[in-house]
Structures are given as structure tokens and as C-alpha cells.
N, C-alpha and C positions, 0 to 999 in steps of 0.2 A: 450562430457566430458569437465568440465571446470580443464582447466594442471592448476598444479601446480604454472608455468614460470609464467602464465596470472596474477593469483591470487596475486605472489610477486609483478606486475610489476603494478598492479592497484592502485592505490593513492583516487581514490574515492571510494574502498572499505578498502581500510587501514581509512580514515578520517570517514566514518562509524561507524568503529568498535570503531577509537578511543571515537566520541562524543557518545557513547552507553555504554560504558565504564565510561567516565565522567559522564554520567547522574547518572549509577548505584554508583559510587562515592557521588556523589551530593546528591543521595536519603537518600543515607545513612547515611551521616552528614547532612542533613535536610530533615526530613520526611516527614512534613508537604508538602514539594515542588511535590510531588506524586500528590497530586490533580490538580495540571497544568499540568503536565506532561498527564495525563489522557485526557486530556482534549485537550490538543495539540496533541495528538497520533489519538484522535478522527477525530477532525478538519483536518489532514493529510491524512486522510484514507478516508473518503468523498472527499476532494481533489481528491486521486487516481482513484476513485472510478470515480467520473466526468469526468476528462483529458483521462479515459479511454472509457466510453465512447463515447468520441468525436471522439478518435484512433478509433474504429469501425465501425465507424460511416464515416469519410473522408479520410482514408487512402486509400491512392491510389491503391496501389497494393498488393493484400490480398487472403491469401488461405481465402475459405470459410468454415465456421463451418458447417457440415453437417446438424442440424438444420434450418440453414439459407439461405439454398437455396431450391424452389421448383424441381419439375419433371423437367423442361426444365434447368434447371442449372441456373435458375437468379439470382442475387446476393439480396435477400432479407436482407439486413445487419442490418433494422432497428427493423428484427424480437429480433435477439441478444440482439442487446444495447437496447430494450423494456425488455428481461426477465430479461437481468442482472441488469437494472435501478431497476423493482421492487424488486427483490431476496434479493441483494446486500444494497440496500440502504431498505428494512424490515431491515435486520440485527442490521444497524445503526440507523436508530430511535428506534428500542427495546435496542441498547446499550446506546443512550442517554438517553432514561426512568432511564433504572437500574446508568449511570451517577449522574443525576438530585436526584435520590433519594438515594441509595447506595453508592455510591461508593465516590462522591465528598461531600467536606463542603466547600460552596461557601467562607467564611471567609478567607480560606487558600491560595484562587486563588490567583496568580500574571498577572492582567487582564492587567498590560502595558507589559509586555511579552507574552502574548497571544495575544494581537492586531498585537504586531512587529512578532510574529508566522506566522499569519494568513498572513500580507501579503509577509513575504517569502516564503511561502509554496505556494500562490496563483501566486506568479511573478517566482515561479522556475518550479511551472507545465506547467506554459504558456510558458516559456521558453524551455522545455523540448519538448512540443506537435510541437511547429514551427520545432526543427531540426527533431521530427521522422516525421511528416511530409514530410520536406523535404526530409528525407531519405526514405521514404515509396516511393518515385517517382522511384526508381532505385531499393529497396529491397524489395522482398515479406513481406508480414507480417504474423508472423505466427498468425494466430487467436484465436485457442484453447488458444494458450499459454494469449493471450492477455486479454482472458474472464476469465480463473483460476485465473492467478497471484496476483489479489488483495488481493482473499481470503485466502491468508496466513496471510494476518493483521488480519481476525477475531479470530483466535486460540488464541491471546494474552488474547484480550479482555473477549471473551466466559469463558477460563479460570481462569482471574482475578475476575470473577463474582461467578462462580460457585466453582472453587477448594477451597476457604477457608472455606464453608460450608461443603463441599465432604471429605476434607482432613486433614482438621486441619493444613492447613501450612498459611505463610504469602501472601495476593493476589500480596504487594509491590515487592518485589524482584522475584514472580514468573511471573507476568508481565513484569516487567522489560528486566531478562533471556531469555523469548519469543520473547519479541520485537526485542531482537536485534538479534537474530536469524532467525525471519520474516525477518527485515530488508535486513541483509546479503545474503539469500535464495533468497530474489527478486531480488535483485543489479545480484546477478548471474546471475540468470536464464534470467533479463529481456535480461542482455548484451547477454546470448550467443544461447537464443531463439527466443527473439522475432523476430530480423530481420533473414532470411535465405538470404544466398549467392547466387546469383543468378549462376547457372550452365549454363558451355560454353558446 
């Protein structure tokens, strides 16, 4: 259970909530900004999606996904990070199609903010993968948890695509609402799943 106490005392899911907040501000006094934003949420999630799995891939010390090991107990880990590579990353090239042709109008994009995106998103995963890493060396990893968690970011997407046709609402603010809710869901879980404590 993630308390309450944690949740007050966490600074990196309060800055979260806030630029999730300010984005859904920003959209709204500028619509057109929605097509970066899309686009940037995409480029993040491929990120995730990669950095993870590298974590399944070199993490030192790792419960193993039931899949992923044969009859003698070996650590087949490359079976994993194979289905989740194809599964995972199908998803995202079918959401960059529906991108490319639905959802963005390239005129809108802010490509010198997507460049400066792309390579904070690229120098904060790398940064992220060296400490679990290094913390992979002293803390199990949980692995289920490690294989799911991305795909909380597809629910935005998936939705942004199909609810406007399905439901007659707006794709812009019901992505948005998703997102930052994906977002928030995975800060959680990754802090209080991913790694286990190792028992004395």
C-alpha cells in the first residue's frame, strides 16, 4: 500500500501532478499546442518502453517472470524483453500511423521543443536506468511489475484515438486526464513495486 505520509512527502510526484496540470492549462488556452504534446507523450513512451527493456534484460537481481524461465529454472530473460519488444512496440507503430495521419497536423508542431523533448526524455531515462541499475545489485527486481508498467501509457493513446468516434466527446482533454493519471499510477507503483526489500 502506497500511505498516505509517502505520497505528502514525495516532491517528484507533487512536480508531476503539477506540470500535468500546467500542460492541461496550456492546452487549453492553446489548442493547437495538443499536437506536440501528442507527439512528445509518444516519443516518452518508446523511451519507456526501450529503458525497460534494457532493465530486463541486465538487471542484476530479478524475480523471474514465469514465462521466462524453462523446466530447470534458467533465467531465460531474453524470452521477455523479445515478446514485450514485439507486443509493446506493435502498439506504437500502430499509434504513430493513426499520429501521422489522424490525430496530428504537422503545421502545428513546435519541432524546436520536440527536439529539446526528445533529448530530455533520452538523458533522464539514461539517467534513471544507471541508478536502478545500480540498485538492482542489492534489490530484487520485481519483473511482472517491470513487464506491465508501461502499458498504462497505452490507455491514453488507444483512447485519444477511438473515444471521439465511440463517444462524442473531446480526444484533447480526455487524453490529457488519462495522461496524467497514467503518469501518476506509474510514479507510484514504479517506487513502491518495482524494487522489493530484500528480507533478513
Amino acid at each position: 500500500m502506497y500511505r498516505s505520509t509517502n505520497a505528502l512527502s514525495d516532491l517528484g510526484l507533487w512536480m508531476l501532478i503539477a506540470f500535468n496540470l500546467y500542460t492541461i492549462y496550456y492546452c487549453y488556452n492553446f489548442p493547437n499546442e495538443i499536437h506536440t504534446v501528442y507527439v512528445i507523450f509518444w516519443m516518452q513512451s518508446v523511451s519507456i518502453g526501450f529503458f525497460n527493456v534494457l532493465g530486463m534484460l541486465y538487471f542484476n537481481k530479478r524475480d523471474i517472470l514465469a514465462f521466462n524461465a524453462d523446466n530447470s529454472g534458467k533465467d531465460n530473460r531474453g524470452c521477455a524483453a523479445l515478446f514485450f519488444t514485439f507486443h509493446y512496440g506493435t502498439f506504437h507503430f500502430v499509434y504513430l500511423i493513426f499520429l501521422l495521419v489522424k490525430l496530428v497536423d504537422f503545421k502545428q508542431l513546435d519541432f524546436t521543443f520536440i527536439k529539446l523533448s526528445f533529448w530530455i526524455i533520452i538523458a533522464t531515462g539514461v539517467l534513471q536506468f544507471i541508478q536502478d541499475f545500480n540498485k538492482s545489485k542489492t534489490q530484487p527486481v520485481n519483473a511482472n511489475t517491470l513487464f506491465a508498467l508501461p502499458y498504462l501509457r497505452v490507455v491514453p493513446m488507444h483512447l485519444a484515438i477511438l473515444a471521439p468516434n465511440f463517444l462524442n466527446i473531446s480526444a484533447t482533454f480526455l487524453f490529457l486526464i488519462l495522461k496524467t493519471l497514467a503518469d501518476v499510477f506509474m510514479h507510484i507503483i514504479y517506487k513502491k513495486f518495482v524494487f522489493k526489500k530484500q528480507s533478513i
